[in-house]
N, C-alpha and C positions, 0 to 999 in steps of 0.2 A: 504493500500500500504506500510503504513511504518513499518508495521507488516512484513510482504511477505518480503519485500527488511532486514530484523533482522535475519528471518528465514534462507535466503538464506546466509546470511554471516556464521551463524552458520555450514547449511551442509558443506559451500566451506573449512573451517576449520575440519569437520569431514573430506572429500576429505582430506585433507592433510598430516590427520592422518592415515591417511588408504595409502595413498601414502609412507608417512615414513616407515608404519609397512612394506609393501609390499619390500620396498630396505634395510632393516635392518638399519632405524635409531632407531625404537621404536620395542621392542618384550615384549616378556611376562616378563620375570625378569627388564624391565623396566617399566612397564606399572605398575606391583604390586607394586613398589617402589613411582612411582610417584603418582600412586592412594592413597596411605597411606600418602604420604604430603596434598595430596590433602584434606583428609577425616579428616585429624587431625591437619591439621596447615592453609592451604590458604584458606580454607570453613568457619574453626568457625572465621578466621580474615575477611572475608568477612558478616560474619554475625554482626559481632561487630562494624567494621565499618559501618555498614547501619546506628545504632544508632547516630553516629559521625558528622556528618553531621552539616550545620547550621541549619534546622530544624528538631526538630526530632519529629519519627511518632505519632499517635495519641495514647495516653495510654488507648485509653478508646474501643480500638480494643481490646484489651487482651483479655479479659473475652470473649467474642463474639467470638474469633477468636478459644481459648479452647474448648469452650461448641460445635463449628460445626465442629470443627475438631475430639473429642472422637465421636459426632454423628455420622460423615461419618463412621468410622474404624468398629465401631459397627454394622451398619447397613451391612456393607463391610465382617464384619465377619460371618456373617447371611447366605450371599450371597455364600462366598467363600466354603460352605459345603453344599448348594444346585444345584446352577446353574451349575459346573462340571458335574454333573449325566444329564445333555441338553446338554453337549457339545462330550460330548466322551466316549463311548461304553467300556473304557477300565478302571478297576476299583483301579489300580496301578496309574492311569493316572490325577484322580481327584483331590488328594493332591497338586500336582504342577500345575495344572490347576488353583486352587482354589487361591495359592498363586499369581499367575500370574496377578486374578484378583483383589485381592485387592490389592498390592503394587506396588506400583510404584516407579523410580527413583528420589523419591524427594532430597536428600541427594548431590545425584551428577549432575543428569542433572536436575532437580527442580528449583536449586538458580540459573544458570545460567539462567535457560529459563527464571524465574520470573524478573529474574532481566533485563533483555532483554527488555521485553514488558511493565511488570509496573514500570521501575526506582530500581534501588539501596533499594529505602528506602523501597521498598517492599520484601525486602530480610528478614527482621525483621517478619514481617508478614509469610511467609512461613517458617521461623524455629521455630514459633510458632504452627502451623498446624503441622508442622511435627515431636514434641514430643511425639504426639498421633499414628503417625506411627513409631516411634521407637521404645516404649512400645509394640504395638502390634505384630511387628516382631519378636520378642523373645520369642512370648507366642506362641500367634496362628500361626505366622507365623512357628515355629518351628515343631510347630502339625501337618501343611499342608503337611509339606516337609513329616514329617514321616508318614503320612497318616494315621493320627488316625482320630475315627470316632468320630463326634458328634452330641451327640443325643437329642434336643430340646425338651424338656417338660416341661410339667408345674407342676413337682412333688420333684422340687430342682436339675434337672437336666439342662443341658445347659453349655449358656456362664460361668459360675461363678465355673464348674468344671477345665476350664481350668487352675487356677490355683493352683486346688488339685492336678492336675496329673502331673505337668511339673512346674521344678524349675522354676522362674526368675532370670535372671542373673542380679542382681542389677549393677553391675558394670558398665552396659548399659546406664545405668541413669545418670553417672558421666563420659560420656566419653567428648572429648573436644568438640565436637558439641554441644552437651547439656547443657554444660557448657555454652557453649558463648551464647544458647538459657537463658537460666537464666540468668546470667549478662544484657544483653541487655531487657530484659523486665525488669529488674533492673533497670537498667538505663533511661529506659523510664517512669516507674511508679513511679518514684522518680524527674523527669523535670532532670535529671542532668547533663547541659551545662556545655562551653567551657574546652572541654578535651583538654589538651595541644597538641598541632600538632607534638609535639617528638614523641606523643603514637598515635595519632590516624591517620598520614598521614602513617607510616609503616603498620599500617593494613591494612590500606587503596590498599596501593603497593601490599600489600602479598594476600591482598584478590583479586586484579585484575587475579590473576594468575588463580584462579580457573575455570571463563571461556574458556578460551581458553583452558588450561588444561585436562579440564577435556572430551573435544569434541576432543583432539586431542588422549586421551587414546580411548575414544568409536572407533575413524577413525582404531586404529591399530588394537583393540579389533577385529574387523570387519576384517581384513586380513589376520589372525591368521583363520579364521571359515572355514570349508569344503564347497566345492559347496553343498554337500547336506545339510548340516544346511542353506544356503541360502535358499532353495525352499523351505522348510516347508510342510504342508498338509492342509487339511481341518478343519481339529479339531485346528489346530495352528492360521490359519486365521481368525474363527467363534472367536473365543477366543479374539485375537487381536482387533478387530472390537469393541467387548463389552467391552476390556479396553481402548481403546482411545475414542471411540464415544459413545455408548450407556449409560456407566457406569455414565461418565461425564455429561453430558446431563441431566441427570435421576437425579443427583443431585443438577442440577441447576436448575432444575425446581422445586425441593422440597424443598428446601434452600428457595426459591424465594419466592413460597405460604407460608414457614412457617414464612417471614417476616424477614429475614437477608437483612443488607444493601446491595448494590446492588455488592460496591467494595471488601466486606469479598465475599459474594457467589463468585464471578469472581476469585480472587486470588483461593480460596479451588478448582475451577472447572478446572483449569488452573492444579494445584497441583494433583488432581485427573487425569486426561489426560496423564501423565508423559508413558512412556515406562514401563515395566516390571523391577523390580529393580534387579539389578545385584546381589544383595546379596544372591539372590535365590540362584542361583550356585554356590556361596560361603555354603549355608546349605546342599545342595546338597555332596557338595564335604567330608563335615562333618559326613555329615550322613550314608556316600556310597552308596549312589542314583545313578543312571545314569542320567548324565546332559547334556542330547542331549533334551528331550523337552525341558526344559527350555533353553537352549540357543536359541533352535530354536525361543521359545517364545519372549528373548530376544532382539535378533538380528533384529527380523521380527517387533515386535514393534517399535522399534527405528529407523526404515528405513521408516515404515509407519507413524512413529509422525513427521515426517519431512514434511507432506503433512498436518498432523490431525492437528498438534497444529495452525500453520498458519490462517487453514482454522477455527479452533475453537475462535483464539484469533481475530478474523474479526468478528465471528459474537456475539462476546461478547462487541464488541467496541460499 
């Protein structure tokens, strides 16, 4: 119940953002503006403050929390160049299908939701996990967009040419997210208390902002879309379905048998469940894709995670 009643505060706050967009309080040159405070200043201070805290989390998540989080991405990447060719007859179509499946919104709507359901201090714990999908969205995720093929063998071919064929954009690794992801296991693998309340109650403030924030750019986001990116198709809903429920699901029962505590498997599956992550349509836009599936995948995820995660995060209690 007190899940269900978390959930519905969050839509009632998309509602309002989608209400704003609709009478011009919020449009696209506001929404990219605040997304980027969002992305680079009230996120990694909401991440740092989890650390902050009178307790802080347990150090001996770390490693556990690394090792399940490259597993997922990996397996996720496996996934993301076969499962497509089951979804959709159109061969242009597979690349952003692919991407759809493995990423998810952890970045933006991730730490809020995590933080919603398991506490604050679980914010640490998910920008952990999601090192490994930031790494991967640059590689593979980039390859999806352009819809390069890859070809699994067992003759030196595979995963490990991804990074023959396509730079890494290091500078990924040091952006302010990532950062505040390092410092904060910093700080927690190190025991290092009583941060002085000058530094750590202003992060504290400035990280409050990201949830609502960030449910308030998806609300406008969503008002800005055409009725026909509302309705979607069959290929968009088949898709949808296997990134919020089946995908998830599928790794919490493999996580489970392979003997992860029960709270790491719950946060990664939780993490996994997330919407389609927006950044697709940002590689989209980069690449000169046309970003009508994806947004369709987008949009359609994040209206349906509003029912998925609820129901997900009740039966993980």
């Amino acid at each position: 119940m007190e899940n269900l009643e978390v959930m519905v505060s969050l839509v009632v706050i998309v509602i309002i953002g989608f209400v704003a967009g609709k009478i011009g309080y919020m449009n696209e040159e506001f929404d990219k503006k605040l997304s980027a405070l969002i992305v680079n200043i009230t996120c990694p201070a909401l991440i740092l403050s989890s650390t902050m805290g009178d307790t802080l989390p347990d150090r001996h998540m770390i490693v556990p929390l690394l090792i399940i989080s490259f597993i997922t991405y990996t397996i996720l990447a496996v996934m993301s160049f076969t499962l497509p060719k089951l979804l959709t007859g159109k061969k242009d179509d597979e690349g952003v299908i692919g991407f759809a499946l493995m990423f998810g919104n952890v970045g933006f709507i991730g730490y809020p939701i995590v933080a919603s359901i398991f506490g604050y201090e679980a914010v640490f714990y998910a920008a952990i996990l999601n090192v490994a999908n930031t790494f991967y969205v640059f590689t593979i995720g980039d390859m999806l967009i352009k819809n390069v093929n890859l070809n699994i063998n067992a003759n030196g071919g595979g995963l490990t040419n991804i990074f023959k064929t396509r730079r890494f954009e290091k500078k990924v690794l040091y952006s302010t997210p990532m950062i505040a992801a390092y410092l904060s296991m910093l700080i927690v693998a190190l025991g290092i208390t009583g941060i002085p309340t000058a530094v750590s109650k202003p992060l504290s403030m400035i990280g409050g902002i990201t949830v609502p924030g960030a449910l308030l750019i998806i609300g406008s986001t969503m008002s800005q879309l055409s009725g026909r990116a509302m309705l979607g198709n069959v290929t968009v809903y088949a898709t949808s379905v296997c990134r919020l429920v089946l995908i998830p699901f599928a790794f919490y029962w493999l996580f489970t048998m392979m003997g992860f505590s029960e709270y790491v498997v719950s946060v990664n599956t939780v993490i996994i469940a997330m919407p389609v992550a927006t950044y697709g349509t940002i590689l989209c836009l980069i690449n000169n894709r046309d970003t009508t599936l994806m947004t369709e995948l987008t949009f359609t995820t994040t209206i349906l995670s509003m029912i998925t995660i609820p129901l997900l995060s009740a039966a993980l209690a």
